[in-house]
N, C-alpha and C positions, 0 to 999 in steps of 0.2 A: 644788408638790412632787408630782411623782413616786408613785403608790402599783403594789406589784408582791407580788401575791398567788403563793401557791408551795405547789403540793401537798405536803404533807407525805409523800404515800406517797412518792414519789418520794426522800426522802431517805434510806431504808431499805432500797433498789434493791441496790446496791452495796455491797462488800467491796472490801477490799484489796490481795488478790492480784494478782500483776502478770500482767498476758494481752497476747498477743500477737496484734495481728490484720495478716490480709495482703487487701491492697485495690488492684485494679487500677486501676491512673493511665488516667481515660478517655481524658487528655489524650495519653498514649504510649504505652500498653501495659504502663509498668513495674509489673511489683509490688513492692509496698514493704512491708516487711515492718518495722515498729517496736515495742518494749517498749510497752506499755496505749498505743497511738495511738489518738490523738483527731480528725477531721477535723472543725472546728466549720464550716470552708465550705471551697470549692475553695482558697483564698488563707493560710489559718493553720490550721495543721496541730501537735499536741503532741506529746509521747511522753516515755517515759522515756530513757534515755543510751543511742544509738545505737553502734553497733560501728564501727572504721574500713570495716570491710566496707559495711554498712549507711550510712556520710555520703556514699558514692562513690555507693551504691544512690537517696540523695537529691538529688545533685548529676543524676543520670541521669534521675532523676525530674520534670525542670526548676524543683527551688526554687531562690532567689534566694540566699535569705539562712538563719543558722542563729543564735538567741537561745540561748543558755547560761543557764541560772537558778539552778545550784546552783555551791556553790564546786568547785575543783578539786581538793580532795583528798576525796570519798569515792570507796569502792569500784570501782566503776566507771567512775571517772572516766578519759579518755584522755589520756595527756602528749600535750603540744603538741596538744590539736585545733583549736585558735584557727589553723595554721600547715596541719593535714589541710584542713581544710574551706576556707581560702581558698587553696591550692593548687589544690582543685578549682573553684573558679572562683566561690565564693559567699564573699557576705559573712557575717563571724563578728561579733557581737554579744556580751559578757560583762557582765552583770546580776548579782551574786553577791546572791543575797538570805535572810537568813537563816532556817532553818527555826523557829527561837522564835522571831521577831520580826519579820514579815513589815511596812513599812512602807508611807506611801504614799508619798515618794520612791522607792523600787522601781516599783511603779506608775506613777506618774508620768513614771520614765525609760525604761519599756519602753512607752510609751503614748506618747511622743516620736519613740521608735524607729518603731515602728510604725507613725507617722501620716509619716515622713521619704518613704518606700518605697511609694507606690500604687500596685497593679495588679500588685507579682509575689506570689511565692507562698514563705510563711514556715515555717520549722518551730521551733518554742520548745520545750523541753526542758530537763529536771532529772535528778535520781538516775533517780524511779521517776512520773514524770508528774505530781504533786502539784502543785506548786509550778507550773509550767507551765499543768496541767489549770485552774486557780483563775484565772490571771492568763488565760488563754484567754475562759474563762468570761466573766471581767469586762470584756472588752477587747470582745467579741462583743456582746453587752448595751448596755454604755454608750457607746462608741463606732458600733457596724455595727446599732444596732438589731432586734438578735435577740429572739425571745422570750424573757424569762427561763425559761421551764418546759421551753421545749426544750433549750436550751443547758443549764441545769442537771442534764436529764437525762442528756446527753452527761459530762456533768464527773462525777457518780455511777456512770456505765457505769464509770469506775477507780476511785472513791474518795468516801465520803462528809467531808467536808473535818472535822478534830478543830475543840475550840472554841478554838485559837489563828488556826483559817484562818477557821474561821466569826466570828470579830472582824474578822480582816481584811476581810473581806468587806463586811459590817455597816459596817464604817467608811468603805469605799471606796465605797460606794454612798452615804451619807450624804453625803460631801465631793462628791456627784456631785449632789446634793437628791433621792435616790430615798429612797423610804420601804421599808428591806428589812425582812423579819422572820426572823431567823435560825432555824437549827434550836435550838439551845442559847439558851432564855432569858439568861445571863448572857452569853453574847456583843455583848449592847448596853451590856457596860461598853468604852467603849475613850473 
């Protein structure tokens, strides 16, 4: 088993405010401007709900593919983006994963997903990056061998995860034989 120590200042980094960063593509030139974007490497990329303007600014940006994480009826949500996004020439992905109840079926089929597709370049996305930034996190880690201190730091730069995400976490690394230690002591109920 796995043991993966974690600074704790590090978890007190971040709020929740949604920011917006714009990051030149070394790869094109594009900038891409996304809700709390997260770049965990050149290849998977987060954010919050991008605009029809912004999936065209992604498709320009040469990703492949676009993972959905939250259902389609909040806020922000675009009618038909499943129909936007693979009109411009990328694969559309739908994950609906619940915000109480995050499972490791969810996991597990976006970590399917994701292992289908080597070598181009993803963007996973929710309402406000949460739910993306997390599965990001954990996909980076357990699968691409990132550090957890860094990658975690990246996932805090939007949001420190509540203790429904930090169970999920906790859990998904345990079914993975990693030894996590969460922020929230009761988060090792699951």
């Amino acid at each position: 088993m796995k043991t993966i120590s974690i600074a704790s200042c590090l978890w007190l980094l971040a709020g929740s405010s949604q920011v917006y960063s714009v990051v030149e593509n070394s790869y094109d030139g594009v900038s891409l401007k996304l809700p709390n974007r997260i770049d965990y490497s050149v290849s998977l990329t987060t954010s919050g709900q991008p605009t029809v303007a912004e999936l065209a600014q992604i498709a320009a940006a040469g990703y492949d593919r676009v993972i959905f994480l939250a259902f389609t009826n909040h806020s922000k949500a675009i009618a038909h983006e499943d129909e936007i996004v693979e009109g411009l020439g990328l694969q559309f992905i739908h994950i609906p994963v619940d915000w109480e109840s995050p499972t490791l079926a969810d996991f597990t089929a976006f970590t399917a997903v994701m292992q289908t597709h080597s070598g181009g370049r993803t963007l996973v996305h929710c309402e406000v990056n949460f739910r993306a930034s997390v599965f990001g996190f954990l996909y980076r880690v357990l699968y691409e061998g990132a550090d957890i201190d860094d990658a975690m730091s990246l996932m805090h730069s939007i949001w420190v995860p509540n203790d429904t995400w930090e169970t999920f976490i906790a859990r998904v690394m345990s079914d993975k034989g990693v030894d996590y230690h969460p922020l929230y002591p009761s988060s090792t109920r699951y």
